[in-house]
SEZATI-167582 format. One line per 8 residues: number of its first residue (from 1); their letters; for each residue y, z, x of N, C-alpha, C, O. Coordinates in pm, whole numbers, plus 50000, padded with zeros to 5 digits. Atoms other than C-alpha are relative to their C-alpha. Layout:
NUM	A	Y:Z:X:Y:Z:X:Y:Z:X:Y:Z:X ~ ...
% end
This chain:
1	XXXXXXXX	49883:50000:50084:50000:50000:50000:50125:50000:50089:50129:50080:50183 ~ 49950:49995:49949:50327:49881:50107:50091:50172:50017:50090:50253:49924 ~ 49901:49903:50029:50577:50173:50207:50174:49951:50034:50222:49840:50056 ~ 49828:50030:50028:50974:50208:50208:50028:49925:50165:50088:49821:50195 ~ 49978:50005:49847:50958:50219:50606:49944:49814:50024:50003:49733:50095 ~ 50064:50166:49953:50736:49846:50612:50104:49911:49920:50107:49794:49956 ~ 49919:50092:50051:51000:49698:50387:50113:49999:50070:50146:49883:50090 ~ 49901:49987:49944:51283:49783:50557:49985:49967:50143:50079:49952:50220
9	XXXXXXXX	50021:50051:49853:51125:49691:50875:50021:49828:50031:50020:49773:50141 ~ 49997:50185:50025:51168:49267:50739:50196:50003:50006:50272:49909:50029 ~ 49819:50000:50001:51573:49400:50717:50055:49946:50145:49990:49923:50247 ~ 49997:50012:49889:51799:49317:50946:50082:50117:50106:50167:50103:50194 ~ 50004:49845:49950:51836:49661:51068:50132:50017:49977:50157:50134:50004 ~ 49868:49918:49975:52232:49684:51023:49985:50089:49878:49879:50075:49817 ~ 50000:49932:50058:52310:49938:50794:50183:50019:49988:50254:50058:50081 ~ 49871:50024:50033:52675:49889:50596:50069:50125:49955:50017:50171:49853
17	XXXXXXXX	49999:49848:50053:52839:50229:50539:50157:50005:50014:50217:49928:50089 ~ 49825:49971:49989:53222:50339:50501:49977:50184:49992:49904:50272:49945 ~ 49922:49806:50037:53394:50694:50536:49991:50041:49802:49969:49978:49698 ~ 49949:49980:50199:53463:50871:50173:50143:49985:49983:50191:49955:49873 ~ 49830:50006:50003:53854:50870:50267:50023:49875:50023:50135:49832:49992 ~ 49940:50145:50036:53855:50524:50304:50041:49925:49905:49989:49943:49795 ~ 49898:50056:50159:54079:50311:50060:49838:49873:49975:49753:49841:50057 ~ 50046:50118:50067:53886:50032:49845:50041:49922:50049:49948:49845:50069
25	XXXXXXXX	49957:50141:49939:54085:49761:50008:49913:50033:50101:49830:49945:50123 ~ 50133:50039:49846:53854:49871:50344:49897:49974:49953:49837:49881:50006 ~ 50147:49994:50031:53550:49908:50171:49980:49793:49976:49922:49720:50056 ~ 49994:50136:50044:53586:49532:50009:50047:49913:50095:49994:49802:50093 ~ 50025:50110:49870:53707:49357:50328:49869:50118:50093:49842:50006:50137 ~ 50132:49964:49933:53395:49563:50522:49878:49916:49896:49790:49854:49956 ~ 50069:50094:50080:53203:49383:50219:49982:49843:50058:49884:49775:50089 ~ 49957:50116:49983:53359:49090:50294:49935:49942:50111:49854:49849:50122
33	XXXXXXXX	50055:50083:49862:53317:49058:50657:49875:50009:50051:49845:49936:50145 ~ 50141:50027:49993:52946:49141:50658:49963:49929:49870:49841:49940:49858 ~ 50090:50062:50145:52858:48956:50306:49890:50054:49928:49775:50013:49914 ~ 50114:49851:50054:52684:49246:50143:50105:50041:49851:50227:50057:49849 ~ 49939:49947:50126:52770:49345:49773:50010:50161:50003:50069:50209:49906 ~ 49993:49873:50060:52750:49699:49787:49974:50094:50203:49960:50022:50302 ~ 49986:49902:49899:52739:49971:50098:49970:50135:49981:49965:50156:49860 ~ 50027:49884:49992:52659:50334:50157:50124:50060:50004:50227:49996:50024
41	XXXXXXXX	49848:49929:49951:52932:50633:50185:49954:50095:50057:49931:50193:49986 ~ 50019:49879:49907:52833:50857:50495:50120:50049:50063:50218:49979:50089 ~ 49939:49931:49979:53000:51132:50609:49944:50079:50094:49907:50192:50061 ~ 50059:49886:49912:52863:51263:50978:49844:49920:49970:49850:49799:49989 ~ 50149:49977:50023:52462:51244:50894:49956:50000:49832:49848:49965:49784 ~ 50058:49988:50147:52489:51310:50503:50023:49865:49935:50114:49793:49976 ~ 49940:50090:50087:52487:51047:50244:50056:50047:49904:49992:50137:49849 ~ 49932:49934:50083:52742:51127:50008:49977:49887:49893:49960:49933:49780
49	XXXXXXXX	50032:50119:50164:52683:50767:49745:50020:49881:50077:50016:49860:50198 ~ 50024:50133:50013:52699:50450:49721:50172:49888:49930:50269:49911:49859 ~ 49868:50100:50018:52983:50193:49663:49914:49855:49997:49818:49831:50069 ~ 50010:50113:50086:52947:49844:49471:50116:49899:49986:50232:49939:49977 ~ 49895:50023:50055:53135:49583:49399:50042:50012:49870:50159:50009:49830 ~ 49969:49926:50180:53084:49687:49011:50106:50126:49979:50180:50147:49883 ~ 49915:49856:50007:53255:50050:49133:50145:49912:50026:50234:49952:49952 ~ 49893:50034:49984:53546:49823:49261:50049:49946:49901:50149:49999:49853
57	XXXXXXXX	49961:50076:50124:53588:49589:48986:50033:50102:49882:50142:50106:49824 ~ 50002:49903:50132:53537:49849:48715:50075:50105:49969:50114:50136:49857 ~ 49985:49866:50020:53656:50172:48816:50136:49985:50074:50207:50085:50062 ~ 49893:50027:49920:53953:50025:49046:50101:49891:49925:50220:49918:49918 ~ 49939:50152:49990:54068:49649:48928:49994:50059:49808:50099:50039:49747 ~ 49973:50045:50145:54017:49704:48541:50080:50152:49950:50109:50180:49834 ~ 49931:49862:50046:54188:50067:48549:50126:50017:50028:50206:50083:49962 ~ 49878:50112:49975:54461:49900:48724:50084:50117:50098:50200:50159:50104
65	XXXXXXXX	49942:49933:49879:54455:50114:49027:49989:49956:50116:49901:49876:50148 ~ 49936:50097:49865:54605:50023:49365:49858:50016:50130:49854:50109:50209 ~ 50082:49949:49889:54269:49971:49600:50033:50063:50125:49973:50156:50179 ~ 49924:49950:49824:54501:50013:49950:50012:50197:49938:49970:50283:50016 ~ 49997:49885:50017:54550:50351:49791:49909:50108:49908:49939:50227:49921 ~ 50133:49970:50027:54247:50464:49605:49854:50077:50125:49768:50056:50210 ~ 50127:49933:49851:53999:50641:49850:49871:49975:49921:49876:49975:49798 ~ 50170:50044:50029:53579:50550:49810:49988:50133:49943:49980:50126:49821
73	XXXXXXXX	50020:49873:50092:53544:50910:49699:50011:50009:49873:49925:50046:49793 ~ 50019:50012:50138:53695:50856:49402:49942:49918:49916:49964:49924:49795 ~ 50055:50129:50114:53500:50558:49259:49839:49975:49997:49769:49920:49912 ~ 50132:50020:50001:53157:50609:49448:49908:50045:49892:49945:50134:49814 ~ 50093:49974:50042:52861:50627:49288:49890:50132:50044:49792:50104:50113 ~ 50122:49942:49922:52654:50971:49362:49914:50067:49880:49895:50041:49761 ~ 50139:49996:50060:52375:51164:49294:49944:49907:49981:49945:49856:49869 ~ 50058:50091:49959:52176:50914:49448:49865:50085:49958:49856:50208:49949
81	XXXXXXXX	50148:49997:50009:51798:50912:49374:49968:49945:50122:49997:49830:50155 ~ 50018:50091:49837:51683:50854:49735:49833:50034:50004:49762:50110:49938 ~ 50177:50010:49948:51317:50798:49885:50013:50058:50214:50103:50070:50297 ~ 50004:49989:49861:51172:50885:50234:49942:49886:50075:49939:49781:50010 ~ 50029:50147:49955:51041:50619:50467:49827:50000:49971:49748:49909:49945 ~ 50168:49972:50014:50691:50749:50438:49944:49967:49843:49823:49958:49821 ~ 50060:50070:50139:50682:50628:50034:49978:49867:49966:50030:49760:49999 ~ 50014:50147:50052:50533:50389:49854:50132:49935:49963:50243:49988:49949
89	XXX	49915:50053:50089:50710:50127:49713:49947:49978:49860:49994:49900:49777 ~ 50031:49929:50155:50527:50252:49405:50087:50081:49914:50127:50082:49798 ~ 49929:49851:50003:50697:50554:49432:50090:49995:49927:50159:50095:49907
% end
């Protein structure tokens, strides 16, 4: 049975991540200039959520707040459901 660790081993190992105090305008050009819809939000070692371009569009662009001044904190996505590398992809 595959696990999380053998799938992620076909990736191409970068791993796309922003600060939480970073504005939405970084997060979306860091989008940009790797071509990745969505990113992590670490802080040090922890994962604190997840960022989208759905969180940008939705929670930024249709609420008709200024991304350059918006911080990822306020729009991420958490309480993440996370896996370890050692699970299925059953799991």
């Amino acid at each position: 049975m595959a696990s999380v660790k053998s799938c992620l081993e076909q990736k191409s190992g970068a791993i796309i991540s922003a600060q939480p105090n970073a504005s939405v305008n970084e997060a979306l050009l860091l989008k940009r200039d790797n071509r990745v819809r969505a990113g992590l939000v670490i802080e040090g070692k922890s994962l604190l959520g997840f960022i989208s371009q759905g969180d940008c569009a939705i929670k930024v662009l249709l609420s008709e707040l200024n991304p350059k001044t918006t911080m990822i904190q306020e729009i991420m996505s958490k309480n993440l459901i996370t896996v370890s590398l050692s699970d299925s992809l059953d799991h």
